[in-house]
C-alpha positions, -999 to +999 in steps of 0.1 A: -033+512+552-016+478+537+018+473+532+051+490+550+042+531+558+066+549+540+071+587+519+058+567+493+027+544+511+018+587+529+019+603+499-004+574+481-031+576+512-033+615+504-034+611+468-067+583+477-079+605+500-079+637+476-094+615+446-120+605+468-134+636+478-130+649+436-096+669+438-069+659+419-037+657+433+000+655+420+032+648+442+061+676+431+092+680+449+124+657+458+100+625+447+090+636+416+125+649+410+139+611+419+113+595+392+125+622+369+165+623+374+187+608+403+170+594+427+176+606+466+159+607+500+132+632+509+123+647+542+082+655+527+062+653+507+049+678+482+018+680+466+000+708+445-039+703+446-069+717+435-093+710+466-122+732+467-135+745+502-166+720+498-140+692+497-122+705+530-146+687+557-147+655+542-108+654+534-102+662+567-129+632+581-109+609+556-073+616+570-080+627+604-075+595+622-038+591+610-023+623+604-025+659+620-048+687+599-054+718+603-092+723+590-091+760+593-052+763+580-063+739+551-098+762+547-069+792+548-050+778+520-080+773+495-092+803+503-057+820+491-043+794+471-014+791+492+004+763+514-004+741+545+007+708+557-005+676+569+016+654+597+017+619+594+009+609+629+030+571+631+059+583+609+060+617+615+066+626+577+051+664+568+031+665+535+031+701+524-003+709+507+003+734+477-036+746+467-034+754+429-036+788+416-006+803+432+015+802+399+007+796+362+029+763+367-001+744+390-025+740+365-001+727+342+013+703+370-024+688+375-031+687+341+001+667+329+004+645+361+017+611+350+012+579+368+036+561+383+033+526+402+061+516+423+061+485+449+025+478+433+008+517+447-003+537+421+008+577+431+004+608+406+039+627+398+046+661+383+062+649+346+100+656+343+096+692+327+073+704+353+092+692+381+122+711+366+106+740+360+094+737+397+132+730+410+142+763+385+116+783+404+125+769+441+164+775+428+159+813+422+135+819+450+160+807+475+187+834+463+202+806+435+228+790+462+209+754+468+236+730+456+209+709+460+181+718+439+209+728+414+218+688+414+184+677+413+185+703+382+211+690+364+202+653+371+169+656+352+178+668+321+208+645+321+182+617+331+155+629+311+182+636+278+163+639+247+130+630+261+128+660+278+099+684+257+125+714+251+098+733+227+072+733+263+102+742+284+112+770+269+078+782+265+069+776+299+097+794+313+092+830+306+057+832+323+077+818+357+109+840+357+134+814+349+144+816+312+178+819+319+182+795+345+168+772+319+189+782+293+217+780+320+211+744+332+208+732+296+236+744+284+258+730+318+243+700+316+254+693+283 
């Protein structure tokens, strides 16, 4: 890999390696949220894919020599859409793989990915009203008390302002459980 190894340069490699074996890819989490509102440090990577078990070996042959997988936890994961993660071997940083089909949101999240080129790398990101619905989701799951998430919230829409497809949130919303913490973080962010 060229240039300096960073969250960024890991999550590009993963997002190459994914493409190259057919799956798309899409980074969520605390980097999608920066692109989308107030930008902050991360300590992974997220990223919702939907690898099939026929692209397991050779994803695993691409990405073996610098970071830590699990072939049979990654198999595991496709086989129940669910979670595993990668380690990045010379940094340390954990990629969290998120195989779609868990939620109604994935699809959606693979289907509106935007790019994004920073420093020259080209990386897929969750667009601004996925990633928020994805923090609203992560907010209620985790009992509604991250001050966190609840910033990274607030500094999309404010970010985002008018931009931000209302009519598709509000849609999306009902079908995740988080109507009114939509309704809630529009109307504080005002």
């Amino acid at each position: 890999m060229s240039g300096p190894i960073d969250s960024l340069g890991v999550a590009v490699q993963v997002l190459d390696a994914l493409e190259a074996v057919g799956a798309r890819g899409t980074i969520g989490g605390s980097i999608a949220a920066s692109f989308a509102g107030e930008p902050r440090s991360t300590i992974d990577i997220d990223v919702v894919t939907d690898l099939t078990d026929e692209q397991v070996t050779p994803l695993v042959e691409a990405l073996s020599g610098e970071f830590y997988i699990d072939e049979r936890g990654l198999r595991r994961a496709v086989a129940t859409s669910s979670s595993t993660n990668l380690i990045h071997q010379l940094t340390q940083i954990k990629v969290d793989i998120f195989i779609a089909g868990g939620t109604p949101l994935d699809e959606q999240q693979l289907r509106r990915r935007m790019p994004v080129t920073v420093g020259g790398r080209r990386l897929f990101v969750h667009p601004p009203e996925d990633i928020l619905l994805q923090k609203l989701r992560w907010y209620r799951a985790g009992g509604e008390v991250s001050d966190r998430q609840w910033r990274d919230i607030q500094g999309i829409i404010r970010a985002q302002g008018a931009r931000l497809d209302r009519p598709y949130l509000m849609s999306a919303a009902p079908s995740l459980g988080v109507e009114d913490l939509l309704r809630r973080a529009l109307h504080e962010a005002i």
